[in-house]
DSSP file (Angstrom, degrees, kcal/mol; ACC not computed):
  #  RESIDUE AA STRUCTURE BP1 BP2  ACC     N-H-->O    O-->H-N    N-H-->O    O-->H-N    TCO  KAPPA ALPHA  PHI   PSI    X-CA   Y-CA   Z-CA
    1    1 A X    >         0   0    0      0, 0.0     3,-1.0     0, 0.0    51,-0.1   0.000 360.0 360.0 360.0 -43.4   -9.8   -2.4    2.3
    2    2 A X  T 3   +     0   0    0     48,-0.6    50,-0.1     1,-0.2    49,-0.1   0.608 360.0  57.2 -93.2  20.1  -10.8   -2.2    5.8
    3    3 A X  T 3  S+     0   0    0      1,-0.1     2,-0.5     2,-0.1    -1,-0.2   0.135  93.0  78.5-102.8  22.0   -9.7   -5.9    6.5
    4    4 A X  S <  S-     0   0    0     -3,-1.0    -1,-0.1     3,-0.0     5,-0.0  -0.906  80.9-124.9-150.5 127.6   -6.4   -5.3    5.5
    5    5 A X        -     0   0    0     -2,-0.5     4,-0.5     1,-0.1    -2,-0.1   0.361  24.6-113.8 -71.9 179.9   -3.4   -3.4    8.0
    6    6 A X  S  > S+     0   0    0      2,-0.2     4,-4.3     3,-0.1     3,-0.3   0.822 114.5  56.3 -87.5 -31.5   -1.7   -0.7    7.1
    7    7 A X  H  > S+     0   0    0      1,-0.3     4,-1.7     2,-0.2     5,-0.1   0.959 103.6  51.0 -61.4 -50.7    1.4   -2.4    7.1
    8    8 A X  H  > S+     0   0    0      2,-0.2     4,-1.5     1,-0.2    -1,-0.3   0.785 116.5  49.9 -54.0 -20.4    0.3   -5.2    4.4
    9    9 A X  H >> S+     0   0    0     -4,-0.5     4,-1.1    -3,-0.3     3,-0.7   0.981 110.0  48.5 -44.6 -80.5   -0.7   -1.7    2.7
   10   10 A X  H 3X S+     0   0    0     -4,-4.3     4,-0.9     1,-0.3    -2,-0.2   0.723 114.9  45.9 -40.8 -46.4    2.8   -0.6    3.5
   11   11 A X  H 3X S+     0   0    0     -4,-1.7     4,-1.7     1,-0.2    -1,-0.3   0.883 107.7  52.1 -55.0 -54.2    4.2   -3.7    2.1
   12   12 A X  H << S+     0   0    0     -4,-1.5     4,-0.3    -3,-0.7    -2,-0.2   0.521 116.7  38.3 -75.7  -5.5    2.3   -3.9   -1.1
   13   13 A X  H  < S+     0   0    0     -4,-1.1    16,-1.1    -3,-0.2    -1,-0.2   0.550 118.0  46.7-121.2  -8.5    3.1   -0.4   -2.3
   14   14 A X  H  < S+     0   0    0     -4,-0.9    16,-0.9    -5,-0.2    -2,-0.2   0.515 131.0  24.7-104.1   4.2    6.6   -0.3   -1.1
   15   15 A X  S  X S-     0   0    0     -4,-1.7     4,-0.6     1,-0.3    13,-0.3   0.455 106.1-131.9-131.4 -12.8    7.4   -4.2   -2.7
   16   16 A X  T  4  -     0   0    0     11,-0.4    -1,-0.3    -4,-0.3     4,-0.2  -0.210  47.3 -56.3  69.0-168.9    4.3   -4.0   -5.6
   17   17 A X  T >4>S+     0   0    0      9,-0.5     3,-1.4     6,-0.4     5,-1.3   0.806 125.9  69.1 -95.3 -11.2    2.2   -7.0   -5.7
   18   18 A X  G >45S+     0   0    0      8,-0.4     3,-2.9     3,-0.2    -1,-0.2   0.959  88.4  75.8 -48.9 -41.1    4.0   -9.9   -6.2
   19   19 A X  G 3<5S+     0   0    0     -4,-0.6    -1,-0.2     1,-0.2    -2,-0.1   0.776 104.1  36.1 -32.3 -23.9    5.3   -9.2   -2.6
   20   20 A X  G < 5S-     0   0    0     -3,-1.4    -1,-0.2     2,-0.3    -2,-0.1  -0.293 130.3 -90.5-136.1  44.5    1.8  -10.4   -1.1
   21   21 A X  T < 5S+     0   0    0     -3,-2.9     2,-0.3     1,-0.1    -3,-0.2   0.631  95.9 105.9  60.1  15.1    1.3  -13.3   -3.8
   22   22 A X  S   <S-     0   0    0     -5,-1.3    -2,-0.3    -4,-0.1     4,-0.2  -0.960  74.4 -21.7-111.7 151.4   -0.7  -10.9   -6.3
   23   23 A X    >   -     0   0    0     -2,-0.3     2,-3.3     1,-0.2     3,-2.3   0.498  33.1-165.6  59.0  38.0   -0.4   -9.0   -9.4
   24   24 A X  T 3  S+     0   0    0      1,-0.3    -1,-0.2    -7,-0.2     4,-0.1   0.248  89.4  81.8 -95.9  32.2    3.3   -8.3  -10.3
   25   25 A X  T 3  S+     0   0    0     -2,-3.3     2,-0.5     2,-0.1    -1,-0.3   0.768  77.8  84.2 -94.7 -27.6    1.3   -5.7  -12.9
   26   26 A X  S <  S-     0   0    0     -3,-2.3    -9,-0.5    -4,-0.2    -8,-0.4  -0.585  86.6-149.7 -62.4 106.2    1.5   -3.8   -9.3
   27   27 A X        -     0   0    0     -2,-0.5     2,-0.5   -11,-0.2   -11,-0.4  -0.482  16.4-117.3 -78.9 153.8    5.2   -2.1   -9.6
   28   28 A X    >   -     0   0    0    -13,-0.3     3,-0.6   -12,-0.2     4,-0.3  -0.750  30.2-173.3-104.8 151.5    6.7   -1.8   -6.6
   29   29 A X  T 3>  +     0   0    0    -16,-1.1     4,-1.8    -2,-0.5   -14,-0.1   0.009  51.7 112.4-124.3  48.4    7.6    1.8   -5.3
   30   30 A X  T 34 S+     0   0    0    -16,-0.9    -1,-0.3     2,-0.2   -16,-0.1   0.617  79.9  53.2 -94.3 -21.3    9.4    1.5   -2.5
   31   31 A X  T <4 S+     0   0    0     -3,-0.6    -1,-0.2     1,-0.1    -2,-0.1   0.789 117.3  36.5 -54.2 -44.5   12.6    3.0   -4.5
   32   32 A X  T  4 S+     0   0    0     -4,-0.3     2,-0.3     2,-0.1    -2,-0.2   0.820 111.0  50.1 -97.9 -29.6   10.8    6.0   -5.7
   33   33 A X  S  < S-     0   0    0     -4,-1.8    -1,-0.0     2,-0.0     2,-0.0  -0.772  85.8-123.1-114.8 145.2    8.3    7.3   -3.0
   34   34 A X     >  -     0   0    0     -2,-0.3     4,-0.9     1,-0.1     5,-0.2  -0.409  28.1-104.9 -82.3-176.6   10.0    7.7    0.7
   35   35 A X  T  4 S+     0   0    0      1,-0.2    -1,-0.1     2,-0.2    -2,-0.0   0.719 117.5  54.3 -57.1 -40.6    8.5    6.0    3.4
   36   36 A X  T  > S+     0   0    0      1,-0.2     4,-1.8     2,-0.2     3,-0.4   0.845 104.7  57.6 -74.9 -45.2    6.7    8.8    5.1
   37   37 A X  H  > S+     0   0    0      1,-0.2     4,-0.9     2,-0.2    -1,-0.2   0.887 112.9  44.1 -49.4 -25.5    4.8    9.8    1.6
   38   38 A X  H  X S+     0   0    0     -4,-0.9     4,-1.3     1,-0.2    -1,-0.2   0.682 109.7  47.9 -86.7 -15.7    3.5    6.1    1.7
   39   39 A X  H  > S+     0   0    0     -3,-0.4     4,-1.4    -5,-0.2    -1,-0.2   0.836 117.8  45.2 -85.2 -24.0    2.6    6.1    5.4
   40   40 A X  H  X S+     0   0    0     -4,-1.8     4,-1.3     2,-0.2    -2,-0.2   0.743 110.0  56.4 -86.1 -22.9    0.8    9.9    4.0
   41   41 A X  H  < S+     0   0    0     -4,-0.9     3,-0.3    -5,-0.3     5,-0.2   0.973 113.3  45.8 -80.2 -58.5   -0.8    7.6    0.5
   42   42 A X  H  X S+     0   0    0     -4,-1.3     4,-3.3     1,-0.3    -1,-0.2   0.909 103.8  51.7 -57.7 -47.8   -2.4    5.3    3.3
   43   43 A X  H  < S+     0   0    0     -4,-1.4     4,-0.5     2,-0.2    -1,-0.3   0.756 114.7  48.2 -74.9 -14.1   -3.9    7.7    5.7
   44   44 A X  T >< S+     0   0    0     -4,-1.3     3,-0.9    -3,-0.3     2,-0.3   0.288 106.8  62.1 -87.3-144.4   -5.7    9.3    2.3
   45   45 A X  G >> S+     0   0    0      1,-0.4     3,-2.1    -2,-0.2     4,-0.8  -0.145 111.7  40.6  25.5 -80.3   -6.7    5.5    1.3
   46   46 A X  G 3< S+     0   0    0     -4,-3.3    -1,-0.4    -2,-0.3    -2,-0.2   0.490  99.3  59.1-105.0  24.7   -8.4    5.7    4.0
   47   47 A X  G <4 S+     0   0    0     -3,-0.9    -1,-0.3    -4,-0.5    -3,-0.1   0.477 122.8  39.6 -46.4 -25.0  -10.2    9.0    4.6
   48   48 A X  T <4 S+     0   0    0     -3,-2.1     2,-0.4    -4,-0.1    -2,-0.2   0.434 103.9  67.6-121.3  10.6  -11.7    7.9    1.2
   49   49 A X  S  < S-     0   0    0     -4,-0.8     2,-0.5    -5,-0.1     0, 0.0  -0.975  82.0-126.7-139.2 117.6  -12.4    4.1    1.4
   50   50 A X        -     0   0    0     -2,-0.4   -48,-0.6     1,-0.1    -3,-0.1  -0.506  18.3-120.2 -89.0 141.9  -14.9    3.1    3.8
   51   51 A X              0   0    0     -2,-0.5    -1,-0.1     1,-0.3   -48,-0.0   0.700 360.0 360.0 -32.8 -60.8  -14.0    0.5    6.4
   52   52 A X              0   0    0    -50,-0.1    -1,-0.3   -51,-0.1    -2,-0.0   0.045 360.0 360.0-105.5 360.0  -16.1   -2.1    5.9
């Protein structure tokens, strides 16, 4: 988690995972949740995910 941006973050959750060559089991939700809830989804990711 903490080797990987926010933006590939940003990517993978607004495109699912085939978008970054993984998973397509990951839906992508870039339709349903706006942008700013996903920029909000990340900064909680990582409050709770330790860096390293």
């Amino acid at each position: 988690m903490g080797s990987l941006s926010d933006a590939h973050l940003y990517k993978v959750i607004c495109g699912g995972g085939a978008s970054v060559e993984k998973s397509p089991a990951m839906p992508p939700w870039g339709d349903i949740v706006p942008g700013d809830d996903i920029l909000n989804l990340i900064a909680h990711l990582r409050s709770i995910c330790p860096s390293s």
